[in-house]
CHARMM internal coordinates of N, CA and C (Angstrom, degrees):
IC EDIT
DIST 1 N 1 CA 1.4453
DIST 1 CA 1 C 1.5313
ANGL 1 N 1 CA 1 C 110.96
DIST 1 C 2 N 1.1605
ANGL 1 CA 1 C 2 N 109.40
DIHE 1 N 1 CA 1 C 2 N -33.42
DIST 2 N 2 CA 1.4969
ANGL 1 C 2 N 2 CA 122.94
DIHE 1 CA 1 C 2 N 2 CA 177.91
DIST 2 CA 2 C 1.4010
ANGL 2 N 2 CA 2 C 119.05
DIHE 1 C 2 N 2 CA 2 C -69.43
DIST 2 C 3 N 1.4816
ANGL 2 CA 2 C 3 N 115.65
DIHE 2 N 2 CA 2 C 3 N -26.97
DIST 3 N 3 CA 1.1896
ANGL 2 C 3 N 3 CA 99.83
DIHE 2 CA 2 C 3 N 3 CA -163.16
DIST 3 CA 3 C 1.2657
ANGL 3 N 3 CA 3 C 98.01
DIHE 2 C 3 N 3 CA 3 C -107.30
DIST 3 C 4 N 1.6665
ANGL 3 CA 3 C 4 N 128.30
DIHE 3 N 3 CA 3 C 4 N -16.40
DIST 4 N 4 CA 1.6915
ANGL 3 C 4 N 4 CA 144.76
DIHE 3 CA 3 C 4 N 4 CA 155.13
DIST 4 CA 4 C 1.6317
ANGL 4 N 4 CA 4 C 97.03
DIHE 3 C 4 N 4 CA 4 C -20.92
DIST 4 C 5 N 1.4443
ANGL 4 CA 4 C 5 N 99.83
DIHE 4 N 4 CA 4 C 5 N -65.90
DIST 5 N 5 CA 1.3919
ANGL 4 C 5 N 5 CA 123.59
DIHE 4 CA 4 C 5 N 5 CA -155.61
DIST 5 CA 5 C 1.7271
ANGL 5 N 5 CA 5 C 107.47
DIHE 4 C 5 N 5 CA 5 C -64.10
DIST 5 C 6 N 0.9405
ANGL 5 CA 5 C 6 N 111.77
DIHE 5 N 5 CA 5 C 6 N -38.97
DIST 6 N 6 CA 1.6956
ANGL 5 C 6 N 6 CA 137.09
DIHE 5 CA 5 C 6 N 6 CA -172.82
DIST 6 CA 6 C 1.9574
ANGL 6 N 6 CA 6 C 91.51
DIHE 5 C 6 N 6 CA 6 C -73.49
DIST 6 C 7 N 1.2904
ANGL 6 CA 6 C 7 N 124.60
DIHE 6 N 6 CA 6 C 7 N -69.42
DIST 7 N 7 CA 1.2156
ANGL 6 C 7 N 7 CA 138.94
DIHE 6 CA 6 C 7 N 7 CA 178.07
DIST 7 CA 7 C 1.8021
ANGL 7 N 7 CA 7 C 114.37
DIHE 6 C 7 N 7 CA 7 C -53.86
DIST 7 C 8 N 1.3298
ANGL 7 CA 7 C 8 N 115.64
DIHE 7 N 7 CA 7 C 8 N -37.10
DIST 8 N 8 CA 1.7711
ANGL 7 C 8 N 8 CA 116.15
DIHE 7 CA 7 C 8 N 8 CA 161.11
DIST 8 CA 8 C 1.2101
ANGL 8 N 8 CA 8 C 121.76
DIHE 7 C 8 N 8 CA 8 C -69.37
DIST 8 C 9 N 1.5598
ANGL 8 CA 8 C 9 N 106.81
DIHE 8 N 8 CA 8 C 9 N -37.78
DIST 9 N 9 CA 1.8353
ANGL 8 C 9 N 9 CA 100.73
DIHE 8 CA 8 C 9 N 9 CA -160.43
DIST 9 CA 9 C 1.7795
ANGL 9 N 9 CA 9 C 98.51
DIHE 8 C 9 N 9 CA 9 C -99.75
DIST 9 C 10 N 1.6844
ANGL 9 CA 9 C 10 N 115.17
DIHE 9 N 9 CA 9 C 10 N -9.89
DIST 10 N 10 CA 1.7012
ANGL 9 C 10 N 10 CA 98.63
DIHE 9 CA 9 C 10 N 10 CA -163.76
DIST 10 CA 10 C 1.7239
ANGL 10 N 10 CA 10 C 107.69
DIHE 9 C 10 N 10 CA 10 C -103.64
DIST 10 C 11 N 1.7230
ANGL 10 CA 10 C 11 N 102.86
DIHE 10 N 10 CA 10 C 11 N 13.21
DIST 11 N 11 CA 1.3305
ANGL 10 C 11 N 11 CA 115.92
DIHE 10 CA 10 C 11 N 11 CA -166.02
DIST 11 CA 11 C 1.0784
ANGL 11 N 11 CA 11 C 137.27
DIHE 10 C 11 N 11 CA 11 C 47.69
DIST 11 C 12 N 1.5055
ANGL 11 CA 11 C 12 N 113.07
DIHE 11 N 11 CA 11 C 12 N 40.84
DIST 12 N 12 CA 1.6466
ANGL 11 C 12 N 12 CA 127.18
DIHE 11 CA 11 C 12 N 12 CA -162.01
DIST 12 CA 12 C 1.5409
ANGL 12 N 12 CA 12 C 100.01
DIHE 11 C 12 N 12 CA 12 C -64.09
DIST 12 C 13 N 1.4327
ANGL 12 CA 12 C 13 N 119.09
DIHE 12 N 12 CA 12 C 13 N -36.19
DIST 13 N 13 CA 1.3715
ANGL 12 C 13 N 13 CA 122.49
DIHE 12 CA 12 C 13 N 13 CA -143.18
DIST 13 CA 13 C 1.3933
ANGL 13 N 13 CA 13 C 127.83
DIHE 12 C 13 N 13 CA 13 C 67.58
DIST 13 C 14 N 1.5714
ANGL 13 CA 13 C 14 N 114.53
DIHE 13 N 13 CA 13 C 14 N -144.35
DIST 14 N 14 CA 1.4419
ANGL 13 C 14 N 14 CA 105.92
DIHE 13 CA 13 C 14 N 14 CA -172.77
DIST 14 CA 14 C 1.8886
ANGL 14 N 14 CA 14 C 116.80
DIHE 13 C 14 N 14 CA 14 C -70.29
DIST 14 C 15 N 1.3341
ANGL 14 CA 14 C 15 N 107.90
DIHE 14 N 14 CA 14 C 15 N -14.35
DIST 15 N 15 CA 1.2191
ANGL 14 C 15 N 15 CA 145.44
DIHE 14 CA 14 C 15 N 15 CA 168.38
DIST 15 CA 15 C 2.1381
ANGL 15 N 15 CA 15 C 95.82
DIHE 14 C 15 N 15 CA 15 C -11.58
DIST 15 C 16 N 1.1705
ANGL 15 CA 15 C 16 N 112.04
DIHE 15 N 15 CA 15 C 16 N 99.63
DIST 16 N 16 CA 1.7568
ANGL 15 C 16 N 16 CA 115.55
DIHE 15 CA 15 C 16 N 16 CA 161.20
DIST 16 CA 16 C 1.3280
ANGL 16 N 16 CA 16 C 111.13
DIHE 15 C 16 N 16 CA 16 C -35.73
DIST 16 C 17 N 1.4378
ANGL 16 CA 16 C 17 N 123.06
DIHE 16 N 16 CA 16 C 17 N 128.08
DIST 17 N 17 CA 1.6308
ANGL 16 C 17 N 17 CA 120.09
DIHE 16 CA 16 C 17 N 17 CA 154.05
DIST 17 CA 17 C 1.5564
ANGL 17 N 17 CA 17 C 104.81
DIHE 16 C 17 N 17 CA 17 C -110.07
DIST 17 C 18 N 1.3890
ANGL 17 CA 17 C 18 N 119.45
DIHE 17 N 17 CA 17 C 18 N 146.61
DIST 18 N 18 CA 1.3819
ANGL 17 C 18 N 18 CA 118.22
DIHE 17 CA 17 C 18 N 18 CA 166.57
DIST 18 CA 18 C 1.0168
ANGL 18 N 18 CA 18 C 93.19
DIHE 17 C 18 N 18 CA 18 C -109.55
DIST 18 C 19 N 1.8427
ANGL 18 CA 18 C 19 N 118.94
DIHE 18 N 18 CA 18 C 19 N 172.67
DIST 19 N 19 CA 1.0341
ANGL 18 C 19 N 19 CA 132.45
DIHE 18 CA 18 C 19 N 19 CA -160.80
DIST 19 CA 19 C 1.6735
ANGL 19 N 19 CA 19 C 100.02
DIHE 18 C 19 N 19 CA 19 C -83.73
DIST 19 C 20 N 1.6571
ANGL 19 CA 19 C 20 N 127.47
DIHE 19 N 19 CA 19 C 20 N -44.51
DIST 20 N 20 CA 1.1854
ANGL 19 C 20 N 20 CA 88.75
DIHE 19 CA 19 C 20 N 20 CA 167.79
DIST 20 CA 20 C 1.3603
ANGL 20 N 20 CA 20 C 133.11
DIHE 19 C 20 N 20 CA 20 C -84.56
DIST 20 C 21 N 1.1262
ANGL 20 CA 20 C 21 N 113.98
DIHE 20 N 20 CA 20 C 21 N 9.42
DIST 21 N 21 CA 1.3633
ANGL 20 C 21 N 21 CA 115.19
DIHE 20 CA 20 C 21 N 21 CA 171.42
DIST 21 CA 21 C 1.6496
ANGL 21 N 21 CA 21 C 118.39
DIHE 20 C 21 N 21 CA 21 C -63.78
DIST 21 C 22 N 1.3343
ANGL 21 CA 21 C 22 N 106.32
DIHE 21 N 21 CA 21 C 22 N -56.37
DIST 22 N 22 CA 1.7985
ANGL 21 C 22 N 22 CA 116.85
DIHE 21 CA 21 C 22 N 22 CA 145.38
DIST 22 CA 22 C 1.7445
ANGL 22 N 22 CA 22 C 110.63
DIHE 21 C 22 N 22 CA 22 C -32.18
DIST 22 C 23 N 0.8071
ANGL 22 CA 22 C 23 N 116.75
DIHE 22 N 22 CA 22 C 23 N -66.20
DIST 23 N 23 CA 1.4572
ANGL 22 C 23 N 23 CA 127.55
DIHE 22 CA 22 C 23 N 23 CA 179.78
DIST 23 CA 23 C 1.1595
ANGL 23 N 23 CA 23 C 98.53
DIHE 22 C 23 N 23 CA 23 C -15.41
DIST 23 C 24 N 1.7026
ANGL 23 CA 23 C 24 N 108.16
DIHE 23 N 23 CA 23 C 24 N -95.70
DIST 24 N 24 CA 1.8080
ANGL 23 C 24 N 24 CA 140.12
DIHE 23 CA 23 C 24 N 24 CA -172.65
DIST 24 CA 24 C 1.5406
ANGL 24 N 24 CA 24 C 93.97
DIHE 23 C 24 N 24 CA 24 C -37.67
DIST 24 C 25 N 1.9347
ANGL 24 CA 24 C 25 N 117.76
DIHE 24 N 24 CA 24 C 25 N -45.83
DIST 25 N 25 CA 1.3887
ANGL 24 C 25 N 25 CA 90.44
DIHE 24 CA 24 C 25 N 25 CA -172.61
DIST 25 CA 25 C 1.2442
ANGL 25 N 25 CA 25 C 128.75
DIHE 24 C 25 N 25 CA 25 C -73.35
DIST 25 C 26 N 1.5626
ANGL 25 CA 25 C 26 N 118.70
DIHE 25 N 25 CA 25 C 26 N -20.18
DIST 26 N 26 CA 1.4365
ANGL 25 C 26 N 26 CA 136.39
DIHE 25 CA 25 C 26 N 26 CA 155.10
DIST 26 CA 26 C 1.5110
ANGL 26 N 26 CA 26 C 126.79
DIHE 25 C 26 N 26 CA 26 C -32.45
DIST 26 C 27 N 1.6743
ANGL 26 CA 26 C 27 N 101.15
DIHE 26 N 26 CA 26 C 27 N -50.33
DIST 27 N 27 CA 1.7066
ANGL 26 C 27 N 27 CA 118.33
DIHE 26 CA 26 C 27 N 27 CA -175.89
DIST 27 CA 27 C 1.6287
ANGL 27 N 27 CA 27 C 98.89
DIHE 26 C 27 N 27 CA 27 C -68.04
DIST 27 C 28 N 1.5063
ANGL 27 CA 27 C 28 N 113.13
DIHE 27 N 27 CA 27 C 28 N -52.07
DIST 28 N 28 CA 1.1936
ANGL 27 C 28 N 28 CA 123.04
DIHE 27 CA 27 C 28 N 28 CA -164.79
DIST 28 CA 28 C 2.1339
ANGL 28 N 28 CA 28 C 118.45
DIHE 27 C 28 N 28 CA 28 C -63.72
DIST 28 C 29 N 1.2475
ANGL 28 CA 28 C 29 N 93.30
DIHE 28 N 28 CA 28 C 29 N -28.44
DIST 29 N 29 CA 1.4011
ANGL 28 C 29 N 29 CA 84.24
DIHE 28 CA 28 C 29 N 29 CA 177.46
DIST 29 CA 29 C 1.5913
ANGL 29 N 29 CA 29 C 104.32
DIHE 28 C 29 N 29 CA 29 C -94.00
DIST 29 C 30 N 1.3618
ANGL 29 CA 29 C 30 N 114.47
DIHE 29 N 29 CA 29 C 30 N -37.95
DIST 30 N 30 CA 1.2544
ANGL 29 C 30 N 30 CA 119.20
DIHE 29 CA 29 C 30 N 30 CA 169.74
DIST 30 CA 30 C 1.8083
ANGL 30 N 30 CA 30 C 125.61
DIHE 29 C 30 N 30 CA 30 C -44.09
DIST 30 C 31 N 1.9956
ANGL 30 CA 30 C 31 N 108.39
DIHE 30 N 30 CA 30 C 31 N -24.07
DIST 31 N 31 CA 1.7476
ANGL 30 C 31 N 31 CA 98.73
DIHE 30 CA 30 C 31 N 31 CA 149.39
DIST 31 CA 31 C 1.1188
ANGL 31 N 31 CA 31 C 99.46
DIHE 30 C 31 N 31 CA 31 C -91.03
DIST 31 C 32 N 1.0695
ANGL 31 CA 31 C 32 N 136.51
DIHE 31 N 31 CA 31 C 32 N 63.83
DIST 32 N 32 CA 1.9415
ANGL 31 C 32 N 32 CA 135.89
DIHE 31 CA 31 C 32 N 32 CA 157.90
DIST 32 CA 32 C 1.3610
ANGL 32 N 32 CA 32 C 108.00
DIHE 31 C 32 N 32 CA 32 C -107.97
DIST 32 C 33 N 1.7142
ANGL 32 CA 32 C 33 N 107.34
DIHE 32 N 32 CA 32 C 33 N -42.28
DIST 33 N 33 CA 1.4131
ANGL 32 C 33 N 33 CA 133.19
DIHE 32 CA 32 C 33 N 33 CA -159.59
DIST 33 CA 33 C 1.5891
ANGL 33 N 33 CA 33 C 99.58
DIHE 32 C 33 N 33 CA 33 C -108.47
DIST 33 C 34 N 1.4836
ANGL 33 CA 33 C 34 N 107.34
DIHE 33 N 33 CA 33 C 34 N 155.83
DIST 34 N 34 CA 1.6765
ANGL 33 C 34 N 34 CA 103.56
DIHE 33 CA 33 C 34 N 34 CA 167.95
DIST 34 CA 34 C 1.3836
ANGL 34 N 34 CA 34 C 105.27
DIHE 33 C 34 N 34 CA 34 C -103.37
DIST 34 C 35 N 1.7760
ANGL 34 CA 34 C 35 N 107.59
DIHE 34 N 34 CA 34 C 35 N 86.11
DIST 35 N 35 CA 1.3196
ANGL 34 C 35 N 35 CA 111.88
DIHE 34 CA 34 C 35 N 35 CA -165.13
DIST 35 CA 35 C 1.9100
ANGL 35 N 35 CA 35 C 98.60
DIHE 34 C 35 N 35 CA 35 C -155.65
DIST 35 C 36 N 1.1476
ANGL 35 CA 35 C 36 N 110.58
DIHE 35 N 35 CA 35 C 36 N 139.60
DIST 36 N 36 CA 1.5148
ANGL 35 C 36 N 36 CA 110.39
DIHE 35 CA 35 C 36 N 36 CA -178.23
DIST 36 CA 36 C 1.3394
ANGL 36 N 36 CA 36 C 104.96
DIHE 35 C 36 N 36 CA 36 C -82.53
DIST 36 C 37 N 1.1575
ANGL 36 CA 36 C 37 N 121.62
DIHE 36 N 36 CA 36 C 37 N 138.90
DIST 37 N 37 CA 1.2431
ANGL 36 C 37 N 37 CA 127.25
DIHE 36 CA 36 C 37 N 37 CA -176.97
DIST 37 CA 37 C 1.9862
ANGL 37 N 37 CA 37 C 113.05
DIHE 36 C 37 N 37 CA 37 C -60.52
DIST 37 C 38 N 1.2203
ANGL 37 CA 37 C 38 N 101.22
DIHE 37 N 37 CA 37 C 38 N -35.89
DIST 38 N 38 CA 1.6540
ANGL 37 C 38 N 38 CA 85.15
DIHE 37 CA 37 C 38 N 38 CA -175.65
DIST 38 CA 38 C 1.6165
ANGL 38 N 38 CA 38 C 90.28
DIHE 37 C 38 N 38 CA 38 C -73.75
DIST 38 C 39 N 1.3262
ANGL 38 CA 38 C 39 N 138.03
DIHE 38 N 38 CA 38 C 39 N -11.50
DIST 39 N 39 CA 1.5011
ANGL 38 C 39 N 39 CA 112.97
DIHE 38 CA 38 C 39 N 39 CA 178.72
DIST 39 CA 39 C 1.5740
ANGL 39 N 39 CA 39 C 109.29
DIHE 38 C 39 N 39 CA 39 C -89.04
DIST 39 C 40 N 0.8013
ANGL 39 CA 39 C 40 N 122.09
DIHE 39 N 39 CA 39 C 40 N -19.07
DIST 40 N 40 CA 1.8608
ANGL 39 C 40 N 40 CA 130.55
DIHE 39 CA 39 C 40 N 40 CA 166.59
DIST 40 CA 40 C 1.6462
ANGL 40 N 40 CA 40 C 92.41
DIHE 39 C 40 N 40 CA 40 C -51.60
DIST 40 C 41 N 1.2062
ANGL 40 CA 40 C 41 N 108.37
DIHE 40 N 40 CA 40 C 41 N -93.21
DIST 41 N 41 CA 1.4106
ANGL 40 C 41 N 41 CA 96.65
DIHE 40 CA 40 C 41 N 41 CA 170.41
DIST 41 CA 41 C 1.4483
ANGL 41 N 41 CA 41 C 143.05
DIHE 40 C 41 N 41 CA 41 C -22.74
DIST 41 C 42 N 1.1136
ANGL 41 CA 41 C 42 N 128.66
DIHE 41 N 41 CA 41 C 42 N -28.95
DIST 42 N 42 CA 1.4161
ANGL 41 C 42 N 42 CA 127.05
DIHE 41 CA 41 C 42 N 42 CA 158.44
DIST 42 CA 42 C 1.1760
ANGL 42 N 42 CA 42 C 108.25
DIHE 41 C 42 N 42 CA 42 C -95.94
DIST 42 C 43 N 1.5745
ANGL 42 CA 42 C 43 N 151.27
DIHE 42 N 42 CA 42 C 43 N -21.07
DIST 43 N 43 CA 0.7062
ANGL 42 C 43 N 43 CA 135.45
DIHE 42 CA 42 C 43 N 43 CA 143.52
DIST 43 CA 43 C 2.1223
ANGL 43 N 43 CA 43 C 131.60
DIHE 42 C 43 N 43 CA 43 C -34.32
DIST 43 C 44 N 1.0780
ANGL 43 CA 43 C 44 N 102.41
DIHE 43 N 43 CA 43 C 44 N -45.03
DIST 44 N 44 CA 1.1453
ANGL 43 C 44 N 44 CA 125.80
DIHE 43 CA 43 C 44 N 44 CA -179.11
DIST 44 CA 44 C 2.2836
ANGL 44 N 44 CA 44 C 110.87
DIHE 43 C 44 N 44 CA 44 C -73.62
DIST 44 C 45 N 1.4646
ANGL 44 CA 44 C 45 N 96.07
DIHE 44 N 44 CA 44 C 45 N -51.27
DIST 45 N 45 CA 1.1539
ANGL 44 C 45 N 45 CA 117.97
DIHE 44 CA 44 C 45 N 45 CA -165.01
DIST 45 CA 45 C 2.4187
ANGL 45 N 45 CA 45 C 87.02
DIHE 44 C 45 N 45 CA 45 C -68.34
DIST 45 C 46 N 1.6173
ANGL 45 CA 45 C 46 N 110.78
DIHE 45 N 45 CA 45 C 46 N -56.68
DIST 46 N 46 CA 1.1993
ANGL 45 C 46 N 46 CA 114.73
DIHE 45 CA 45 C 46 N 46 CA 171.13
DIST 46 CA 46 C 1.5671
ANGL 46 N 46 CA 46 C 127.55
DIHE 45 C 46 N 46 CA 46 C -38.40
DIST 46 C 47 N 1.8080
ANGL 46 CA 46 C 47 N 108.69
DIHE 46 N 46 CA 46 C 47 N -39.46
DIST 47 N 47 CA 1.3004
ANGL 46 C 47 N 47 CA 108.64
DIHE 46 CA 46 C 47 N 47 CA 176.19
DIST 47 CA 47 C 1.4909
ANGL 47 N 47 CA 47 C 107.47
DIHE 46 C 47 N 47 CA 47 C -92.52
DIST 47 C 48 N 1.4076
ANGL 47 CA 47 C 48 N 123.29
DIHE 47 N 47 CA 47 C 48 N -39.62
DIST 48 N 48 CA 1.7951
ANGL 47 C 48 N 48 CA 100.84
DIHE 47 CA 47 C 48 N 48 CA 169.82
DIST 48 CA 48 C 1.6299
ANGL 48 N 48 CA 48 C 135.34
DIHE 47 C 48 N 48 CA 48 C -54.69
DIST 48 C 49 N 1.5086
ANGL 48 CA 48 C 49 N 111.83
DIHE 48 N 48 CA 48 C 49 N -8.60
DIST 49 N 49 CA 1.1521
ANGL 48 C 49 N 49 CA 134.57
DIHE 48 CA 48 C 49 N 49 CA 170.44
DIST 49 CA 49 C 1.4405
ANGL 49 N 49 CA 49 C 132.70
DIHE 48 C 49 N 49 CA 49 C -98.74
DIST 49 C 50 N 1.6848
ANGL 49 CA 49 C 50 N 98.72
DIHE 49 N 49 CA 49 C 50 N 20.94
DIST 50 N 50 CA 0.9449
ANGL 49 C 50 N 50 CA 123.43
DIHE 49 CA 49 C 50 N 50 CA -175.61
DIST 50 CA 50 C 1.9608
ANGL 50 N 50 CA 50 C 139.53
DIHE 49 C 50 N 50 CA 50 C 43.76
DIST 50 C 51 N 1.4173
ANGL 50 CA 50 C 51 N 71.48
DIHE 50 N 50 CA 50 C 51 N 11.47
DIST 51 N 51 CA 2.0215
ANGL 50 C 51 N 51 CA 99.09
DIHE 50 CA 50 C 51 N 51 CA 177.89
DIST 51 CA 51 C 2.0119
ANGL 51 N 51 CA 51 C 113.86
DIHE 50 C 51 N 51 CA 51 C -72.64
DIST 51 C 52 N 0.9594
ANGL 51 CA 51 C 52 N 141.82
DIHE 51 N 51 CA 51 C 52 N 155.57
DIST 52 N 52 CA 1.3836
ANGL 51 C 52 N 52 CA 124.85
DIHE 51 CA 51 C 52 N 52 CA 145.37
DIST 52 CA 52 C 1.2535
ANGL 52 N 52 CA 52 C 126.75
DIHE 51 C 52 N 52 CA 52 C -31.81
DIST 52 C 53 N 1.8729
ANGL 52 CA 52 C 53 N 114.69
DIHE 52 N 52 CA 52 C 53 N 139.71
DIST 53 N 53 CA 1.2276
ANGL 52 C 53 N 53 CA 90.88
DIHE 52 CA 52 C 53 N 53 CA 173.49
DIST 53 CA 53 C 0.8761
ANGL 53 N 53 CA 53 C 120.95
DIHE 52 C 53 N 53 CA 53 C -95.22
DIST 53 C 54 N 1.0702
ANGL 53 CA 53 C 54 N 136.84
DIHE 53 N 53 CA 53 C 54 N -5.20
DIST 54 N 54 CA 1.8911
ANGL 53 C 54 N 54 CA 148.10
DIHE 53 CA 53 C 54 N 54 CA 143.53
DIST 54 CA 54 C 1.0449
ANGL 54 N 54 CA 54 C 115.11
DIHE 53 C 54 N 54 CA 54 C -67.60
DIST 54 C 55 N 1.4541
ANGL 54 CA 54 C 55 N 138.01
DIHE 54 N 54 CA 54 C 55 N 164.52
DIST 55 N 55 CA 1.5220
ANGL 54 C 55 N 55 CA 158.60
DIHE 54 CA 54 C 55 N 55 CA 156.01
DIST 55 CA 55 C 1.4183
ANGL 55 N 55 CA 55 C 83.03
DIHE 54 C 55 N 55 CA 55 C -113.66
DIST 55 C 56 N 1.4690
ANGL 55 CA 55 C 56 N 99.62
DIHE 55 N 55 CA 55 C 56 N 145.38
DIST 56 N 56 CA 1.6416
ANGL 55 C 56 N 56 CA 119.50
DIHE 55 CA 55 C 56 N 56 CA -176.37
DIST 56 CA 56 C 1.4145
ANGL 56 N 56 CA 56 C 110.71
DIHE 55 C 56 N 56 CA 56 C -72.66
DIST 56 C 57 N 1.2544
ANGL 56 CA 56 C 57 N 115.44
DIHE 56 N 56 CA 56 C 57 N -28.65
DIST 57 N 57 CA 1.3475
ANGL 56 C 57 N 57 CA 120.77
DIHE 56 CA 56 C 57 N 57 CA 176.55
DIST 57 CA 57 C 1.7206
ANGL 57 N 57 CA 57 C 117.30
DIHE 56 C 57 N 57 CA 57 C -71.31
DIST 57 C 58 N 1.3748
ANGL 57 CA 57 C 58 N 105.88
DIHE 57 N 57 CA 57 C 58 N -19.60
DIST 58 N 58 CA 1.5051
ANGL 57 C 58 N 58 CA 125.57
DIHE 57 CA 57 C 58 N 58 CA 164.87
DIST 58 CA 58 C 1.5544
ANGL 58 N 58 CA 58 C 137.43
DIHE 57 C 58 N 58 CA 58 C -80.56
DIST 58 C 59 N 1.3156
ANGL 58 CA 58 C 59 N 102.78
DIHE 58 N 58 CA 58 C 59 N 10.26
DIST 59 N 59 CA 1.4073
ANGL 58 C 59 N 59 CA 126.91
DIHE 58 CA 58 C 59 N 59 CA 176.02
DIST 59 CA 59 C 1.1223
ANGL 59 N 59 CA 59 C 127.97
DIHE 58 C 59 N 59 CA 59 C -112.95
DIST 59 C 60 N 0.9024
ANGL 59 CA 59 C 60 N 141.37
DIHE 59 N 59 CA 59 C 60 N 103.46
DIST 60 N 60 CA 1.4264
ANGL 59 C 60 N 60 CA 151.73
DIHE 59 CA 59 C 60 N 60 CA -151.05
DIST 60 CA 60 C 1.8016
ANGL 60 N 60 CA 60 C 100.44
DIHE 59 C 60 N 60 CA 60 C -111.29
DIST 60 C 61 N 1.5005
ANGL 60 CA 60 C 61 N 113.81
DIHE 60 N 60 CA 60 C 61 N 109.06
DIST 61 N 61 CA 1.6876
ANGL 60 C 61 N 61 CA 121.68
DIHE 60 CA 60 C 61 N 61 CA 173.89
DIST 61 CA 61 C 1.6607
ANGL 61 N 61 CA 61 C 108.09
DIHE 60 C 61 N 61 CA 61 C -97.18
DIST 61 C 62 N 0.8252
ANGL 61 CA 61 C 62 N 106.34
DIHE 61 N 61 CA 61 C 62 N 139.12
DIST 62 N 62 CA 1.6267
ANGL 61 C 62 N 62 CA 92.16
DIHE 61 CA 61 C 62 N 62 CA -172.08
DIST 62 CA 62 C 1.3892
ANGL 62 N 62 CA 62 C 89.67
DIHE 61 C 62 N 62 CA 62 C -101.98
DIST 62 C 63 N 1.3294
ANGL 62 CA 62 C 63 N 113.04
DIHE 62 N 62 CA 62 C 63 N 153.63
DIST 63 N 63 CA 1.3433
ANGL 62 C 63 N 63 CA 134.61
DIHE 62 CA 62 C 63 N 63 CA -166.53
DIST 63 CA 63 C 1.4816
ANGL 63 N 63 CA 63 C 123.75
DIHE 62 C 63 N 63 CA 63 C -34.51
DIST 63 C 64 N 1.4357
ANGL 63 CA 63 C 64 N 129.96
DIHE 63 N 63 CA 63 C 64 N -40.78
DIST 64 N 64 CA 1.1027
ANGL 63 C 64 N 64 CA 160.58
DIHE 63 CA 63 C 64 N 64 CA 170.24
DIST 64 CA 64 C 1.1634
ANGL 64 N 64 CA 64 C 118.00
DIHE 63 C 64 N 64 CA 64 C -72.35
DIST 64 C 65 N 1.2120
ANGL 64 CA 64 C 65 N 121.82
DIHE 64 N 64 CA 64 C 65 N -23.02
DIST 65 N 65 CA 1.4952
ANGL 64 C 65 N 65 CA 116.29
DIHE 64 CA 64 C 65 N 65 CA 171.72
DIST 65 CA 65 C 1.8037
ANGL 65 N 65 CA 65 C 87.41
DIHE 64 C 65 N 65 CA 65 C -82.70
DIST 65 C 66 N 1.2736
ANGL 65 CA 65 C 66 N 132.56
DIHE 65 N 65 CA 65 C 66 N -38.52
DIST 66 N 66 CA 1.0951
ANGL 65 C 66 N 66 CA 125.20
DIHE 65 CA 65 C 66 N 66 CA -159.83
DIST 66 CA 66 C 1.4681
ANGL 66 N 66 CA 66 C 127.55
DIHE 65 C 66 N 66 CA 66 C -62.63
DIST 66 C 67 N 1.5353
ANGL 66 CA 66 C 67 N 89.21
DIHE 66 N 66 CA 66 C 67 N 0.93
DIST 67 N 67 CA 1.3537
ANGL 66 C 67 N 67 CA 94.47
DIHE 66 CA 66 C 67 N 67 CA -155.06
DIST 67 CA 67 C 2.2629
ANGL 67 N 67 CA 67 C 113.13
DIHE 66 C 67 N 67 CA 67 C -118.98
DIST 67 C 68 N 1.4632
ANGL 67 CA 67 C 68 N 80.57
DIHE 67 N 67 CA 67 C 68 N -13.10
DIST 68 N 68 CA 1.5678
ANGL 67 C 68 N 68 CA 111.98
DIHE 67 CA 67 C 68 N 68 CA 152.06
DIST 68 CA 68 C 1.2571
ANGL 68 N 68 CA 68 C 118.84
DIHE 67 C 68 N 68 CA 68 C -63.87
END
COOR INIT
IC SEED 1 N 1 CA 1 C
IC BUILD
């Protein structure tokens, strides 16, 4: 599902991905973001599977928005 997802949005074309090749690209955008790479991945893997990509318990509002 991951690597579907990796292969639509990075415009490889018909272009092979292996899984670690997916991998590195996972690690690699993931130091872009302040985000660990195995959670990029479920993040990613959650929305191609048409699930949330959060669990509510995984969202963090900081106080001030709460209060809006």
């Amino acid at each position: 599902m991951v690597i579907r997802f990796i292969k639509e949005h990075a415009e490889l074309g018909e272009r092979e991905l292996s899984t670690s090749e997916a991998a590195d690209l996972i690690r690699q955008v993931a130091e872009l973001y302040p985000i660990e790479a195995r959670r990029l991945d479920h993040v990613v893997w959650r929305h191609v599977s048409g699930r949330d990509v959060f669990k509510d318990e995984d969202v963090e509002i900081p106080e001030r928005s709460r209060e809006l």
